[in-house]
C-alpha positions in Angstrom: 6.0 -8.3 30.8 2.5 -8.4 29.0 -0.1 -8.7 31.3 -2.6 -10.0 28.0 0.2 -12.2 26.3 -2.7 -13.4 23.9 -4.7 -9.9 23.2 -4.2 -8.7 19.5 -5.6 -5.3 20.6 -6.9 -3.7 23.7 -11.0 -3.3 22.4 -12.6 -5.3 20.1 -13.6 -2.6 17.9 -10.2 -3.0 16.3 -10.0 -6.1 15.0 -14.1 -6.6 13.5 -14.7 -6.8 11.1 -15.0 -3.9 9.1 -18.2 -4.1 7.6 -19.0 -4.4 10.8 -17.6 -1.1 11.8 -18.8 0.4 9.4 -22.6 -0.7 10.1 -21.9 0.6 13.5 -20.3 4.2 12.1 -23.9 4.7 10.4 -25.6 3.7 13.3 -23.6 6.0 15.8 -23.7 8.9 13.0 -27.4 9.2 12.6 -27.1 9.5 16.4 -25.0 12.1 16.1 -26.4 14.5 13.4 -29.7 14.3 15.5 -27.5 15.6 18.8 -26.0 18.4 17.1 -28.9 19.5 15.6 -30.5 19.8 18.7 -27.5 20.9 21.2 -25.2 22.8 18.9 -26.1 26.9 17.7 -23.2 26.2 15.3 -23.9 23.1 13.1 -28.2 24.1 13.5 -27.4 26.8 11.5 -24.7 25.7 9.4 -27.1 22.7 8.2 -29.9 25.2 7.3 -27.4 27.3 5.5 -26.5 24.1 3.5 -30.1 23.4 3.0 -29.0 19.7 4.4 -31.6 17.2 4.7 -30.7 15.5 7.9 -32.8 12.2 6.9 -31.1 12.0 3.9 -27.5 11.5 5.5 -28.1 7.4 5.8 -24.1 6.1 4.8 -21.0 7.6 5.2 -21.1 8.1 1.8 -23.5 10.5 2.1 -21.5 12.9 4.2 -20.3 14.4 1.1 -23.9 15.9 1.2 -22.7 18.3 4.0 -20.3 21.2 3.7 -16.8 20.5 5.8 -15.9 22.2 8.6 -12.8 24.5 8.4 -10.3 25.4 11.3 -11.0 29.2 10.9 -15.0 28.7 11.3 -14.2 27.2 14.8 -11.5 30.0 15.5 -14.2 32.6 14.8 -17.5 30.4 16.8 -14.7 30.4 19.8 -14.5 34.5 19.3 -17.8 34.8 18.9 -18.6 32.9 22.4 -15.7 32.0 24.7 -14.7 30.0 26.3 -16.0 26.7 24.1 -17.3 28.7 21.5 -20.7 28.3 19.5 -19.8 24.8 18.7 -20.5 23.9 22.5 -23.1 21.1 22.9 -23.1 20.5 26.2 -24.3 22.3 28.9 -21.4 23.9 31.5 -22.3 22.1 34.3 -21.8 18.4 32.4 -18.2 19.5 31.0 -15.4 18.3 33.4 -12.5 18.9 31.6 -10.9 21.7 29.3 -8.0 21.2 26.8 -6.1 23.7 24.8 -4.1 23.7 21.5 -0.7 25.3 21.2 -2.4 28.3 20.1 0.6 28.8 17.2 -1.6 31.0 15.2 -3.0 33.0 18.1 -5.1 32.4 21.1 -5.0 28.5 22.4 -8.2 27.1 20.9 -9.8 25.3 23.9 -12.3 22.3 23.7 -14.7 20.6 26.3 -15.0 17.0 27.4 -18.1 15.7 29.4 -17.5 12.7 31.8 -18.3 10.7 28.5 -16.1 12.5 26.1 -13.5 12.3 28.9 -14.0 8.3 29.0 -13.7 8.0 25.2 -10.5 9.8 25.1 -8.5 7.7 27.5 -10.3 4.6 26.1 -8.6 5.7 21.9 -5.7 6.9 24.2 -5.1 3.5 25.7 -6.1 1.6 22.5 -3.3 3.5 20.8 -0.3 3.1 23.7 -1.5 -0.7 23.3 -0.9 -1.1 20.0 2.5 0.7 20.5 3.3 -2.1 22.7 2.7 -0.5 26.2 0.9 -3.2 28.7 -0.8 -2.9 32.2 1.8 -2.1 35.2 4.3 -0.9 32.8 6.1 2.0 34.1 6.1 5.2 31.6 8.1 8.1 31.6 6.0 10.8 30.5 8.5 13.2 28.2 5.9 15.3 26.6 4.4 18.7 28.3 2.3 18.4 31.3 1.9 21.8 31.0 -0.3 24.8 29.0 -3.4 22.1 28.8 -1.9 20.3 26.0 -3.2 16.9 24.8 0.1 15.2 25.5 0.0 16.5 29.2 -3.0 15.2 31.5 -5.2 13.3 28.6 -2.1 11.1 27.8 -1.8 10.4 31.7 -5.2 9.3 31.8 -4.7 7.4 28.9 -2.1 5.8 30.1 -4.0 5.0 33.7 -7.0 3.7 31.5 -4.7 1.0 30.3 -3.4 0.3 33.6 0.1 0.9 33.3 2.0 3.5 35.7 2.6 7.0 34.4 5.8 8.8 35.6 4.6 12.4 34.9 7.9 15.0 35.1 7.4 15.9 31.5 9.1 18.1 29.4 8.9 20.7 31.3 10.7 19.5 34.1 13.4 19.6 32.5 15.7 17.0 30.7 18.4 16.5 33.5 15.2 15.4 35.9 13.8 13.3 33.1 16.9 11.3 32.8 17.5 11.0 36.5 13.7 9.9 36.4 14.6 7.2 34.3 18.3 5.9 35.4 16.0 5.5 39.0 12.6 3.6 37.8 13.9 2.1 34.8 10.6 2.3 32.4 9.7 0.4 30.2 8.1 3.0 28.1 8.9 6.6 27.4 6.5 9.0 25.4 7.4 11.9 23.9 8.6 14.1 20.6 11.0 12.5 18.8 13.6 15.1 18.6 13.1 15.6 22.4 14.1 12.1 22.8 16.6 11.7 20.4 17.8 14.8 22.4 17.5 12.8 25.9 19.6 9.5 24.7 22.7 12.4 23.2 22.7 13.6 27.0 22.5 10.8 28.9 26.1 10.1 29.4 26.5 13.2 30.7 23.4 13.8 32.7 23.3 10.5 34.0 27.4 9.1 33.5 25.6 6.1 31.2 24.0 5.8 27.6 20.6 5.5 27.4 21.1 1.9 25.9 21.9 0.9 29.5 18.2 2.1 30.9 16.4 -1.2 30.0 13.8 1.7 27.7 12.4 -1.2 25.7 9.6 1.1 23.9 10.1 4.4 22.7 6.0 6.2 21.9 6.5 9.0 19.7 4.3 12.1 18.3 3.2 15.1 18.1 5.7 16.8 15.3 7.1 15.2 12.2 10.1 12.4 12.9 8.3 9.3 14.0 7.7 7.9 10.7 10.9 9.3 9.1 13.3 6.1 8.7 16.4 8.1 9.8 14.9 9.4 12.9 13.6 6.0 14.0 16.7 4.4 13.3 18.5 6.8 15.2 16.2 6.9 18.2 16.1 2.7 18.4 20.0 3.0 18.4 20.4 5.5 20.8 17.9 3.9 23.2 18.1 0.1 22.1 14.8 0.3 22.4 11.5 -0.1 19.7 10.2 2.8 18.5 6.1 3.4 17.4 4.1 6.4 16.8 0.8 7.8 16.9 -0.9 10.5 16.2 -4.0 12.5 17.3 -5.2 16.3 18.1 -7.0 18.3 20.4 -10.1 18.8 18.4 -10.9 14.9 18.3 -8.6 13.3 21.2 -5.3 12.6 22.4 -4.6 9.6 20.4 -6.5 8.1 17.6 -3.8 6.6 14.8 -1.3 3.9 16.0 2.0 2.1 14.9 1.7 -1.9 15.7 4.5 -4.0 16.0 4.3 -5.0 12.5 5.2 -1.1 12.1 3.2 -1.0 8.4 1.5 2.8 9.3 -0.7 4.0 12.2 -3.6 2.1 12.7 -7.0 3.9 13.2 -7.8 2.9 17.1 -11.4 4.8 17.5 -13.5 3.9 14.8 -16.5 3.9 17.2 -15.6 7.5 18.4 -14.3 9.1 15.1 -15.1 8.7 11.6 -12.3 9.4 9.1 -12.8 10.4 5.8 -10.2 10.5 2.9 -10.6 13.1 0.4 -8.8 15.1 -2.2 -6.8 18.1 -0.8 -7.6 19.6 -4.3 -11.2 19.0 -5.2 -12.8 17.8 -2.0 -13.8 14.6 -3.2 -14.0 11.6 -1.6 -11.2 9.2 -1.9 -11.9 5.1 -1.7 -9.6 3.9 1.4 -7.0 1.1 -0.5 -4.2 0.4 0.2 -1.2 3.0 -1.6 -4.1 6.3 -1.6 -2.7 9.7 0.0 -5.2 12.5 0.5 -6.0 14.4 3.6 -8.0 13.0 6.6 -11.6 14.6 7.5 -13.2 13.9 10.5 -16.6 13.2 12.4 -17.0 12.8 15.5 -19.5 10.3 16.7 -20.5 9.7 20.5 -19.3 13.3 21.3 -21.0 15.8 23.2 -19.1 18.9 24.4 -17.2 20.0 21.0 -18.0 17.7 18.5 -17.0 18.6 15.1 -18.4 17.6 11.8 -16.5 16.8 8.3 -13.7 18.6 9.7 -10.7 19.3 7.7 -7.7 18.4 9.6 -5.2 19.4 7.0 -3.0 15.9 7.6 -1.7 14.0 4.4 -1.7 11.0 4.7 -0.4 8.2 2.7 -2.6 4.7 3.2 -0.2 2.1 3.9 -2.1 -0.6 4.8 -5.8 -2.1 5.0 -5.8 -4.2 8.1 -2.7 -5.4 9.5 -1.2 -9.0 11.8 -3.3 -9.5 15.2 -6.1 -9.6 13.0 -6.6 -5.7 12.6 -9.0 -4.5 10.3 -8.9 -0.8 10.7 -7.0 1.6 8.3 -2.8 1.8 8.2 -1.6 5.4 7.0 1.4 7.7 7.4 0.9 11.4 7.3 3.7 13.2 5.3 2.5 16.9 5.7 0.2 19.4 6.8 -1.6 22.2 4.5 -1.2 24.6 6.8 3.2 23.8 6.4 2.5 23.3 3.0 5.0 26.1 0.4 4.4 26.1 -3.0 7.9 27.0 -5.0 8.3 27.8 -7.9 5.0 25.8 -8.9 5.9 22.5 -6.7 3.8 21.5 -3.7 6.2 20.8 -0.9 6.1 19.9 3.1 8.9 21.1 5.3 8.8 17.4 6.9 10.0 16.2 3.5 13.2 18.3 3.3 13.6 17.2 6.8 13.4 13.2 5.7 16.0 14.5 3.0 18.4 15.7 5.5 18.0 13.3 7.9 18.8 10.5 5.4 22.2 11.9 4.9 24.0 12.2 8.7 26.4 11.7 9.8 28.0 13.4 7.0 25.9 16.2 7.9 24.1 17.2 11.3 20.9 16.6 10.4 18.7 19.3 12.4 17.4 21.8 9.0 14.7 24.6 9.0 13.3 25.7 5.8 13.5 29.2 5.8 10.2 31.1 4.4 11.3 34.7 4.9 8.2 35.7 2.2 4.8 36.7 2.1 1.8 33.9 2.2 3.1 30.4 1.3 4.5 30.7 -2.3 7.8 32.0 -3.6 9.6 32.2 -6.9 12.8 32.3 -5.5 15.1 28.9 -4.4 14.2 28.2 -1.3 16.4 29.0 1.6 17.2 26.2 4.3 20.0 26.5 7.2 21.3 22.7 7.8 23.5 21.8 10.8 27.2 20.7 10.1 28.4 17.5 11.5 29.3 17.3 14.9 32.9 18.2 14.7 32.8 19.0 10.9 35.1 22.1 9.7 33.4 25.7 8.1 36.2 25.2 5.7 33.7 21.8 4.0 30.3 24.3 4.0 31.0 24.6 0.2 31.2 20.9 -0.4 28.1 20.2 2.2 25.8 22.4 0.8 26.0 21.7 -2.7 25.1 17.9 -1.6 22.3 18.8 0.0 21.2 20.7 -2.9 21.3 18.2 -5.0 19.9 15.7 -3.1 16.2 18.1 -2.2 16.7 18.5 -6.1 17.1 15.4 -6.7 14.5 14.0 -4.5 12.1 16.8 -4.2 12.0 18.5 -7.7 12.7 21.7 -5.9 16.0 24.2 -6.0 17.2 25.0 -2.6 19.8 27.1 -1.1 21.6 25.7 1.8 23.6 27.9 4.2 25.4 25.6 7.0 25.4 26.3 10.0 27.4 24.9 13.2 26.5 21.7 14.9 23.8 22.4 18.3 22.6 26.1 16.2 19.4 25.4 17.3 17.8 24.9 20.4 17.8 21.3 21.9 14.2 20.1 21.9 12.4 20.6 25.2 8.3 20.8 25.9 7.7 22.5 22.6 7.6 21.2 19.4 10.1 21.5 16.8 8.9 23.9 14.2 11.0 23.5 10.8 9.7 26.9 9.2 11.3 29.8 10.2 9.6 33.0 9.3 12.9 34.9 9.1 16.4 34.9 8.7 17.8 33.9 11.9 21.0 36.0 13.2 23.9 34.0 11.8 26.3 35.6 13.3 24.6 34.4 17.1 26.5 31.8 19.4 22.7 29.9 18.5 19.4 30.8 16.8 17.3 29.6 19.4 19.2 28.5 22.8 22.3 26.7 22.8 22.6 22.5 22.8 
């Protein structure tokens, strides 16, 4: 039960008005610029490079004056002075807490929270699992890692105590049988986690557990951190499996845990830390600011306002995002969006832009008649071909080798059809890859996987 029945939002940041925000943003920005050019060796000098006139950057339209910050230029201030890098700003004895990224191009990139930047991020944390639905003294079962200092791990569990609801931590790394057993003996309410992980969890449960996860009581399924929440087919299939609702959010470890999240008028992610983050929408293209309105895509820049161990300035987070709404029911006022791709997944074939996480929204659309799990298969130098592009797509549970033929023409023609982009399918058999656990689900292989193996990855 809700323990604020009447409460459109958990702070009132998120439903003012939003010239109101903004007027704050300005206020909080001027602030900021001021820290960093007094704590942080990295942004001093990158202002001076830019010849930046600090009194000049009054709006937020004015951040266009400074040049954005770029994931390499914090991978090389992090080389160039581990642990925090040159783009520390607090001293070491004020930082109380270190987080680390999945490190999938490399070494972890690690990032420091004072006792203040710590508060913030439970506080957007919180906001977000509210407007997903969770409430104070609900139980959640925690399904993303705890482990390898991950954002979903121990900043999500002190998000979720900030509310004041009851974390359940086993995580994905303690395994799926333990998660399930977790959950058949405390009966959550809430579960957060990847959506393939749980979509994973509710195909086991019978099993596991001898029940479906329909019989759980699960009212509220959280999902993020990989592509799926805001795919129709996968949210229709997760609520299904787990009669339960499903909401995303979305966040990263540069800026915090959570900071975009579904309502449960489930038009986009709403933006939950206007006061802590200042998002930006420009042109992946040209770099130039984009109006927020309602129908825009670009890609989301960030500032970070109130921050003082790694902040980061006009930071290009590589998301696409689609805005899908400009305030929302409950009397929201913030930005609605729904991020369709990353640059970094971005191929370019044949001419034609295209995310992996939209072949996967292809594929998905079309189970049962096939299995649904795809990876895109960039076996080529860089991140453009001239060649078709190569995907493996999972048969049906149960399907016959002897309908490959048949399957993978109509997959074909539906990425063709949908996507503008020639494709060659190879099927393969149903539970190829490896069940989702505590990493994400990456839908780009680098290379051919051995077809001729029992699985690519691990066996479902």
């Amino acid at each position: 039960m809700s323990a604020y029945p009447s409460r459109p939002s958990f702070s009132d940041i998120e439903i003012a008005p939003w010239n109101d925000i903004v007027g704050k943003q300005e206020a909080l920005l001027a602030q900021q610029l001021q820290y960093l050019n007094a704590h942080s060796a990295f942004y001093k000098t990158k202002l001076a490079d830019a010849k930046v006139d600090l009194s000049a950057i009054k709006r937020i339209r004015d951040l266009a004056q400074i040049p954005f910050t770029y994931k390499h230029e914090l991978r090389s201030s992090l080389a160039a002075a581990p642990l925090l890098g040159l783009h520390q700003a607090a001293s070491q004895s004020d930082i109380v807490q270190i987080q680390a990224s999945s490190g999938t191009t490399g070494s972890p990139a690690y990032v420091g929270l004072t006792r203040s930047d710590r508060q913030a991020w439970s506080e957007m944390t919180a906001r977000g699992l509210y407007a997903c639905g969770v409430r104070a003294h609900d139980l959640v079962l925690h399904a993303f890692s705890m482990s390898k200092g991950f954002v979903g791990g121990i900043p999500m569990f002190q998000g979720v105590a900030h509310l004041g609801a009851i974390d359940i931590p086993i995580g994905a790394d303690g395994g799926a049988d333990r998660l399930l057993i977790a959950a058949r003996d405390a009966r959550p309410r809430c579960i957060v986690g990847t959506p393939n992980f749980l979509l994973y969890l509710a195909s086991i449960a019978p099993n596991i557990i001898g029940m479906p996860a329909t019989d759980l009581g699960v009212e509220r399924l959280i999902v993020g951190g990989e592509p799926g929440g805001g795919n129709p087919a996968i949210r229709q299939a997760m609520e299904t499996a787990w009669g339960a609702k499903c909401c995303e959010f979305m966040g990263g470890t540069d800026l915090g845990c959570v900071y975009w999240a579904e309502s449960d008028d489930q038009s986009g992610m709403y933006f939950v830390g206007p006061d802590y983050i200042i998002a930006e929408l420009i042109d992946p293209e040209t770099g130039e600011p984009i109006a927020w309105c309602e129908g825009a895509t670009g890609e989301l820049v960030y500032t970070s306002l109130q921050r003082q161990a790694s902040p980061v300035l006009r930071f290009r987070s590589g998301d696409h995002v689609q805005v899908t709404a400009m305030g929302g029911t409950g009397g929201r006022t913030t930005p609605a969006i729904r991020c369709f791709g990353r640059t970094d997944d971005m191929l370019i074939v044949r001419g034609v832009n295209i995310f992996p996480s939209a072949i996967q929204d292809v594929v998905s659309a079309m189970v049962p008649t096939v299995g649904g799990a795809v990876r895109v298969v960039a076996d080529f130098e860089g991140h453009t071909t001239q060649s078709n592009l190569k995907l493996l797509v999972e048969r049906a549970n149960g399907q016959s080798e002897e309908l490959d033929t048949q399957m993978a023409r109509q997959v074909e023609t539906r990425v063709r059809n949908a996507l503008a982009v020639k494709v060659d399918v190879r099927m393969v058999s149903y539970g190829f890859f490896a069940a989702p656990g505590a990493q994400k689900v990456a839908l780009t292989l680098r290379k051919m996987p051995d077809l001729t193996a029992a699985s690519a990855t691990g066996d479902r």
